[in-house]
N, C-alpha and C positions, 0 to 999 in steps of 0.2 A: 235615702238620706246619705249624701256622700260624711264621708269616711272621716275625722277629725286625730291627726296626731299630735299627741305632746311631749314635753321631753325636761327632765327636773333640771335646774338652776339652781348650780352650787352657789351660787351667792345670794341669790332670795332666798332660798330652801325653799323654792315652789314650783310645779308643776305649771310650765307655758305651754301654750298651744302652736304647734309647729305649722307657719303659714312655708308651702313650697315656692321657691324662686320660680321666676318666669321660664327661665330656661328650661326646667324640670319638668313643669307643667307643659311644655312647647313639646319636649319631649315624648313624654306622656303621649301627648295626640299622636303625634305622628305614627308613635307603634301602634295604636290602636287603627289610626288609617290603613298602615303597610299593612297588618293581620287581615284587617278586612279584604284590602286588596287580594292578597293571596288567595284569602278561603274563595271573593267571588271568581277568580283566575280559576282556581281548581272547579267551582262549581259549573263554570259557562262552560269550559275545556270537558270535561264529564258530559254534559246538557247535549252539544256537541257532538260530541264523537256518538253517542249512546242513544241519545233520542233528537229524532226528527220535529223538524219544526211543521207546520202546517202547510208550510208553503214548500219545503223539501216532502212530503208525503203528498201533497197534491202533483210535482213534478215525476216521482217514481209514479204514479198511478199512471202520470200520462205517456210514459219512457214502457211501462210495463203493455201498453195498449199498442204504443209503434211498434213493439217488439212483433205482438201477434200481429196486428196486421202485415207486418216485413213476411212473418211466417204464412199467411193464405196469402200472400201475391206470391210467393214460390212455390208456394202450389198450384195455383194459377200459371204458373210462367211454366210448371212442368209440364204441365198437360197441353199448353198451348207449343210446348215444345213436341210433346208426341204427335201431337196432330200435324205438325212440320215436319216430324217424321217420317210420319205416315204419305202425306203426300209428295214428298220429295221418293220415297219406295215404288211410288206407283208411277210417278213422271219419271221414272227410270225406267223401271221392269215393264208399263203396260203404252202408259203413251206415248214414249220418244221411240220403246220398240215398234209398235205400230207404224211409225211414219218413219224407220230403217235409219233413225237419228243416234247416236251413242251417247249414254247414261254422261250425264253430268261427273267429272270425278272427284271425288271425296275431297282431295286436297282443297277446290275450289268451294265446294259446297261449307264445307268447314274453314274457311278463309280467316285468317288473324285480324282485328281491328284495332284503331287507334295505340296508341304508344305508349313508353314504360310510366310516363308520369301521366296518365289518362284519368286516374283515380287518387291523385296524393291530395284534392282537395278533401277528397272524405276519408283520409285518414288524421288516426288524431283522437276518436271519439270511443266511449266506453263501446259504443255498438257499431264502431266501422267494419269488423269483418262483416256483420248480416249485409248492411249499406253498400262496400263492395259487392259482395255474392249475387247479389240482389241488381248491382250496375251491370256486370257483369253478363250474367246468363240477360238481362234485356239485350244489353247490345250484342252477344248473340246469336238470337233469337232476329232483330234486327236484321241481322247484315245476312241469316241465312234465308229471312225472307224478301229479299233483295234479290237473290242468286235465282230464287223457286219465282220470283214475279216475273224476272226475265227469260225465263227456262217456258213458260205459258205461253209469253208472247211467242218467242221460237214456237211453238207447238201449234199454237193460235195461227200464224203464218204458214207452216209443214198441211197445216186443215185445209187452209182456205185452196191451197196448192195440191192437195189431195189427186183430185183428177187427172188433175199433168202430171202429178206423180206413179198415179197406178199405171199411165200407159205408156209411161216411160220404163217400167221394169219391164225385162224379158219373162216374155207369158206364155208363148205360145213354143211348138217345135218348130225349126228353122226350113223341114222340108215335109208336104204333105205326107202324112204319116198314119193314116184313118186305121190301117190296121196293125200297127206297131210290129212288120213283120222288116221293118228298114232298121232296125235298132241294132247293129252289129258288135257293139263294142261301148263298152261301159266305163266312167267314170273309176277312177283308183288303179291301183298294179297290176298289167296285163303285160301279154307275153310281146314283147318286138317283134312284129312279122321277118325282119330280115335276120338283125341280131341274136335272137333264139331267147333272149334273155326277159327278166321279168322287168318292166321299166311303168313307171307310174305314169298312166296318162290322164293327161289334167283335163279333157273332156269327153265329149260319147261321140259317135263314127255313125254316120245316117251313111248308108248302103243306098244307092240310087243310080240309074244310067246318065253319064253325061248330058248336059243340056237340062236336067230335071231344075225346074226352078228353086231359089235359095229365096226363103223371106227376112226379114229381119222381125227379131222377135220383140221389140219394142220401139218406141218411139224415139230419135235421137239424131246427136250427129255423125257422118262417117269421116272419121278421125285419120285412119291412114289408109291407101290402097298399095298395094305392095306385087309385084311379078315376080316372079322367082322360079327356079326349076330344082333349088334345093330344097331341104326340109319341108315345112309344110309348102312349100308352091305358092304361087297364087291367094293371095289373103285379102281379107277384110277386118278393119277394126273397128267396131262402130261404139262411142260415147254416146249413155245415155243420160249421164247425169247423173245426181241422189249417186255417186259411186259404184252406180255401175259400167261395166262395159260387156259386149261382147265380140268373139272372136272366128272367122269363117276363114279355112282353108281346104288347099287341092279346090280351088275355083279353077273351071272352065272361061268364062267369060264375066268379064264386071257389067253390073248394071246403070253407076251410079258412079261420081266423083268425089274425091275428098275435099269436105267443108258443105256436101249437101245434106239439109234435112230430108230427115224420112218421118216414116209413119212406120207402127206395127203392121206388118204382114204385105209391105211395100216387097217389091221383088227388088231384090238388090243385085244378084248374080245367080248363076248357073251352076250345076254338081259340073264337079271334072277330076282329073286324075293326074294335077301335077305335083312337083316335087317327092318326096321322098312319100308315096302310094303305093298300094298294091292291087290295086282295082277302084274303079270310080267310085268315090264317097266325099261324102262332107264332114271335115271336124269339124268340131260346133264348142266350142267353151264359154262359160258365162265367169265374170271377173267381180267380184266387189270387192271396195280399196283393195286395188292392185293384185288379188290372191284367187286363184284359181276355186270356183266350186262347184257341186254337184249341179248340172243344169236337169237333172231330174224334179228338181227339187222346185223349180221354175216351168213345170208345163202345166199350170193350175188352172189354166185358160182354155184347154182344149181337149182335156183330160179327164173324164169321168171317174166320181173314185175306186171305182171297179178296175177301171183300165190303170188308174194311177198306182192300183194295188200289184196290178200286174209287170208293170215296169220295174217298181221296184221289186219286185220277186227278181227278175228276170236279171238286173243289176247285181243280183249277190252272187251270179254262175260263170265260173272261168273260161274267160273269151280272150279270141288275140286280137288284137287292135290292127285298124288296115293303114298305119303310119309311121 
């Protein structure tokens, strides 16, 4: 029952009922509206901040699911990374060694992709670091199985070429040798027969009478033919390929010109005893990329392992070289 005021009249002597002007009453509402306004203001803003609406808890459920799943595809992407690992270790260390090829290098394997703004479309978002990390390790995983797919094909190619490869490596000894009794002079620091001094020699000295036939120990081409009455004498440089070469000096006579193909165990030249010699023998050096190495290492072709065992005994005893 609303409210009823009155107010006495001094000149009735009676108590009137006090009706409020419109203005008052206009008044009136409006505070009543503003209060309200406020209180719902405070009560939405509270509602708000503090509790979720149905449709805001149905999106965190779905925001809390991406999350995990973001989390097993980066478990997923690790493991798919170690097994890239893995095989990129073995196409280094077992299959590119096998076919005399050199390991991928890191730099490449690990190669940088695309540019600084690659990822600013997914930035922005409560969850864009996972979303990067996550772009991220794909591309690369990507780009380093790119490097490892074309790393196979090489390998897949080095296979097929296998054949022509093994007999292209120097295999055999360069002069008949059946009882390893021609081996005078061995690979590493040996005494100068003229100079007195200790001087590294970069191949082994087959002991032979001139005229003794000279083979070539692999398949290839001969690169340079050289005459000479100094240093080593008389040469041969034969290209095999796959980075190898080898090296035949103090020849007697040539067999063969430069730019002919050979064959292993072709006769190329003859033992002789020119340039800087001390008795008729054959240097014999084997080369891959460019660097001198043990051609012991290389008679795996004609070499029992008994015998091979014996050669290298025989390699570790101080000898003088005949050049």
């Amino acid at each position: 029952m609303a409210k009823i005021n009155y107010e006495f009249n001094k000149k009735s002597l009676q108590f009137e009922e006090v009706k409020p002007s419109f203005k008052r009453r206009l008044l009136k509402i409006l505070w009543v509206v503003a209060t309200g306004m406020v209180f719902a203001t405070v009560v939405i803003f509270l509602a708000y901040t503090f509790l979720d609406s149905p449709k805001e808890k149905m999106l965190k459920r779905e925001i809390a699911q991406f999350d995990l799943q973001y989390q097993i595809l980066n478990e997923r992407l690790n493991n798919a990374e170690m097994v890239l690992n893995d095989l990129a270790d073995r196409d280094d260390n077992i299959y590119r060694v096998i076919f005399e090829a050199e390991p991928i290098p890191s730099a490449i394997r690990k190669a940088g992709f695309g540019g600084t703004d690659r990822y600013s479309k997914l930035e922005g978002y409560k969850n864009s670091d996972v979303i990067i990390y996550t772009a991220k390790k794909l591309d690369k995983i990507v780009s380093e199985l790119v490097v490892q797919s074309k790393s196979f094909d090489e390998v897949f190619e080095m296979a097929k070429n296998k054949t022509k490869m093994l007999a292209c490596i120097p295999a055999i000894q360069p002069v008949s040798n059946k009882n390893l009794k021609r081996l005078s002079s061995y690979y590493g620091y040996r005494t100068d027969p003229i100079y007195k001094v200790k001087k590294f020699h970069e191949g082994i000295d087959f002991s032979a009478p001139i005229g003794t036939p000279i083979y070539s120990t692999g398949d290839g081409v001969v690169k340079e033919i050289k005459k000479s009455r100094r240093g080593y004498g008389n040469r041969i440089l034969i290209d095999h390929g796959y980075g190898y070469q080898t090296f035949y000096a103090h020849i007697h006579k040539f067999k063969v010109h430069k730019g002919q193909k050979i064959e292993r165990g072709q006769v190329i030249a003859t033992v002789g005893n020119t340039g800087k010699s001390t008795a008729p023998h054959l240097h014999y050096e084997v080369r891959k990329d460019g660097k001198a190495v043990n051609p012991i290492y290389y008679f795996f072709n004609d070499l029992t392992p008994e015998e091979y065992e014996t050669v290298l005994e025989l390699s570790t005893r101080p000898t003088q070289s005949l050049d």
